[in-house]
C-alpha positions in Angstrom: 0.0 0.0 0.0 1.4 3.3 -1.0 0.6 6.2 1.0 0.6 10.1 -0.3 1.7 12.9 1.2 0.1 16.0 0.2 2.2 19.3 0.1 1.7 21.8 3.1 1.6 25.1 1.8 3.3 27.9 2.8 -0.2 30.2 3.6 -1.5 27.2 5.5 1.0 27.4 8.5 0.6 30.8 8.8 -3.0 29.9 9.4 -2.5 27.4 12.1 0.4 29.8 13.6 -1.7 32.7 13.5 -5.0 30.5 15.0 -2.6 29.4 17.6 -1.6 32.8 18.9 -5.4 33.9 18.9 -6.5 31.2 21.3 -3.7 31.7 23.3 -4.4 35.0 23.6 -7.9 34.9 24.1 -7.4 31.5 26.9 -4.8 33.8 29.3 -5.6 36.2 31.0 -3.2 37.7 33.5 -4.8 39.5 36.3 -3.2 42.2 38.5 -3.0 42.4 42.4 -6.0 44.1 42.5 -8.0 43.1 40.0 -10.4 40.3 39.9 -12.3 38.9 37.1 -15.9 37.7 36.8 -16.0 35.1 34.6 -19.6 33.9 31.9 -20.0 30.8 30.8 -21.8 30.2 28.4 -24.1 33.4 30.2 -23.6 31.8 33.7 -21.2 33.5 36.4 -18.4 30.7 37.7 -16.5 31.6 41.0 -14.4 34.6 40.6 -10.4 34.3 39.1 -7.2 35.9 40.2 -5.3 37.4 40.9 -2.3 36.0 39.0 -2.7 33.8 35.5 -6.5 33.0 34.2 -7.2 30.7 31.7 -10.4 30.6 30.4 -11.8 29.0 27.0 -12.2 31.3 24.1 -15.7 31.9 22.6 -18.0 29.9 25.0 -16.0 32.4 28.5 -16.8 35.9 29.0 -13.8 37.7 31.2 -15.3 41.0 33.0 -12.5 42.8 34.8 -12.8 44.3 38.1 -10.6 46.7 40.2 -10.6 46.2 43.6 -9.2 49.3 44.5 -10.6 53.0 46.3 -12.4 54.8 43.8 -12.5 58.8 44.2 -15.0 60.7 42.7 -16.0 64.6 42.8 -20.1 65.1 42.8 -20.8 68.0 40.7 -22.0 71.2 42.4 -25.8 70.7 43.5 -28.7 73.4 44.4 -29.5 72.9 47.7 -32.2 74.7 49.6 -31.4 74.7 53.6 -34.0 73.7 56.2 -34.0 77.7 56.7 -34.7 78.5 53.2 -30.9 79.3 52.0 -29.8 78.2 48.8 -26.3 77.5 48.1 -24.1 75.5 45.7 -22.9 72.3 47.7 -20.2 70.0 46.1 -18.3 66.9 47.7 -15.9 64.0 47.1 -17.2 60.3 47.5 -14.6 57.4 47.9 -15.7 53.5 47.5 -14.2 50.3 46.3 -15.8 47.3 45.2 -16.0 44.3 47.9 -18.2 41.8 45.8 -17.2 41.9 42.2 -19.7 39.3 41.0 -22.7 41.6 42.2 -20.8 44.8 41.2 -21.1 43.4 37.6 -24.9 41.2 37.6 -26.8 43.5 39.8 -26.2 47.0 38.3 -25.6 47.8 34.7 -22.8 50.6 35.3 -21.9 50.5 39.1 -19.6 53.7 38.5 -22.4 55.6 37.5 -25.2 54.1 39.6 -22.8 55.3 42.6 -22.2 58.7 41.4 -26.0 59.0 40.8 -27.2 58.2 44.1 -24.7 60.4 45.6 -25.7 63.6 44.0 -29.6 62.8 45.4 -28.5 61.6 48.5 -26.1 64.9 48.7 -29.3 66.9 47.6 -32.1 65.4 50.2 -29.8 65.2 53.2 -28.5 68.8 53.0 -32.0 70.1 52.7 -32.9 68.9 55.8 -30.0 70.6 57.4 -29.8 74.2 58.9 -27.0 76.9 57.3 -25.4 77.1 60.4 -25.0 73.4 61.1 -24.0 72.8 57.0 -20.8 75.5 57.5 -20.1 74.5 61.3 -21.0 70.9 62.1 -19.2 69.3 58.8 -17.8 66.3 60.1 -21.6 64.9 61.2 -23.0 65.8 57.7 -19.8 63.4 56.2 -20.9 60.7 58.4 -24.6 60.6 57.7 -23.9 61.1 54.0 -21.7 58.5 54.1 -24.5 56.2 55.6 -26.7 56.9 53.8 -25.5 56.6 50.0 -23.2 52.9 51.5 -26.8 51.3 52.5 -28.3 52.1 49.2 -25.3 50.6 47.3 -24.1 47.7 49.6 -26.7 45.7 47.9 -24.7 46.6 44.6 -21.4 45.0 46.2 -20.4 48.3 46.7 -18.6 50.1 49.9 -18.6 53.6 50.4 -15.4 54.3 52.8 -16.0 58.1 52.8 -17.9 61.1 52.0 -16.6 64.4 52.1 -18.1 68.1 51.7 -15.5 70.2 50.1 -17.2 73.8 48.9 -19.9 75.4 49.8 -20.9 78.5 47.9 -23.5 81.2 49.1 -25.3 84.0 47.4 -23.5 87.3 48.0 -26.2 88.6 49.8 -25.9 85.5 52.6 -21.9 86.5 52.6 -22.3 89.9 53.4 -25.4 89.1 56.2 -22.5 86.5 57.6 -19.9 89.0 57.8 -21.9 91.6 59.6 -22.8 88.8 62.4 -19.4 87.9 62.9 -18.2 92.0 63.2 -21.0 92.1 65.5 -20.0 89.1 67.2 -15.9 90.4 67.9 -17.6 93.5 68.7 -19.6 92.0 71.7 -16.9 89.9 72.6 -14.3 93.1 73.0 -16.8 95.0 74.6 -17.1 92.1 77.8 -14.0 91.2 77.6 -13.3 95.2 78.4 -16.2 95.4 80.8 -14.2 92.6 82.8 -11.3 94.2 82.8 -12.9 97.5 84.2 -14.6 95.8 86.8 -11.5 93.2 87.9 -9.4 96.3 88.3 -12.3 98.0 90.5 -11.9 95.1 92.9 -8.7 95.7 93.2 -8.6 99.0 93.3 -11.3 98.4 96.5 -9.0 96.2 97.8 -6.1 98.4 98.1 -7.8 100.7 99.7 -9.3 98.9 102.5 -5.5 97.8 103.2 -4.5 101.3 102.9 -7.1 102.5 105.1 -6.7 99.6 108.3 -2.5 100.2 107.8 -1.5 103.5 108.4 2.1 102.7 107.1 0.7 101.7 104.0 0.0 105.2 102.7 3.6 106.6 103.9 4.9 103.8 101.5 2.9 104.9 99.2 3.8 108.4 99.0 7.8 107.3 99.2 7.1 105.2 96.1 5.3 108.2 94.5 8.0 110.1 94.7 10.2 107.6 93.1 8.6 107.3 90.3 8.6 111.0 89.7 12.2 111.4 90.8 12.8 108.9 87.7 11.2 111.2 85.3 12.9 114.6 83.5 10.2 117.1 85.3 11.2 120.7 85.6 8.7 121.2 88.6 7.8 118.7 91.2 4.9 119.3 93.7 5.2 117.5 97.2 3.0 116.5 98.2 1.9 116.8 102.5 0.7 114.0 104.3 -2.6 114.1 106.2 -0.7 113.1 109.9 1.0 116.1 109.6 -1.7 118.6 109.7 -4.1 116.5 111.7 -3.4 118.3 114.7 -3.5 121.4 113.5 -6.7 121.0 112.0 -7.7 119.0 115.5 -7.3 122.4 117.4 -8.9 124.4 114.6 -11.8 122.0 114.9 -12.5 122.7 119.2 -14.5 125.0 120.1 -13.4 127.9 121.8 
């Protein structure tokens, strides 16, 4: 029996070679640290790969890359009316990171999206139920309630929202002036008790010294030595002397009998 060997062409390895590289190609898949990826086949989810090297099989396995990693996003600038009927121009930051890739990818069409969406409503309702006041001053408790709020509406989406953060907050010119005149107000009340303090500290002791003054006579001889020191320091042309009271008290004592 005689066998016959047909000539391979030339093109026809080419083919094979270049069929070869495809389906390698398309069966690995090399997944970073923090990356996972959701894998269809044939339309069904199988347990998640990576990281590391994936192989899958061409055609009939669907690869659906997923980054593990914190997400930061800025929510544009919303119009918010207050709880006190102020309206301002509120934007923030939102960070979140996907814990549960396979419902990040079959229970939402565009997670990213769905995430920024629901943070510019929750943004929206939960500053209008706050006061002005509280919006500037108590910033830290608006981040945390924000922050619950948007992270239970998508946890269900495998999503986790690590952080929510109020960055600017702009208000009408009007509002900036009326701010500005209650905080002059404000340092001017302030300095004014602060002052009346002062006043009424030094009155006290003012009080004070004089009661000591008045109980020890030697006190007010001190006193007047000290005076004259501190006049003796100064360049005066004319210095009045003062005469203490014990001095003339007899004299006015014998002015003051009758005769």
């Amino acid at each position: 029996m005689m066998f016959q060997l047909f000539p391979v062409s030339l093109s026809g390895i080419v083919l094979v070679i270049l069929l070869l590289v495809y389906f390698l190609s398309a069966a690995i898949k090399i997944l970073r640290e923090y990356e996972r990826g959701v894998v269809f086949r044939l339309g069904r989810v199988i347990p998640v790969k990576g990281p590391g090297l994936v192989i899958i099989w061409p055609i009939i396995d669907k690869l659906v890359r997923v980054s593990l990693r914190i997400v930061a996003f800025d929510v544009p600038p919303q119009d918010v009316i207050t709880r006190d009927n102020i309206s301002v121009k509120v934007n923030a930051v939102v960070y979140f990171r996907v814990i549960e890739p396979i419902k990040a990818i079959t229970a939402v069409e565009d997670f990213y999206y769905a995430t920024s969406q629901i943070s510019q409503t929750t943004l929206r309702s939960v500053l209008g139920q706050s006061q002005l006041d509280d919006l500037l001053a108590k910033r830290e408790d608006i981040n945390a309630e924000l922050q619950k709020v948007i992270d239970q509406q998508t946890e269900p989406w495998g999503v986790k929202v690590t952080a929510v953060e109020v960055k600017n907050v702009d208000l009408p010119v009007e509002m900036q002036r009326a701010i500005a005149k209650q905080a002059e107000a404000e340092r001017e009340r302030r300095a004014k008790i602060i002052h009346a303090e002062g006043e009424f500290q030094a009155s006290q002791k003012l009080a004070d010294a004089a009661k000591i003054i008045a109980t020890e006579s030697g006190a007010l001889q001190l006193r007047f030595l000290q005076t004259l020191t501190e006049i003796a320091t100064e360049k005066n042309s004319t210095i009045i002397f003062p005469v203490p009271i014990d001095l003339i008290k007899p004299f006015l004592e014998k002015m003051e009998k009758p005769k």
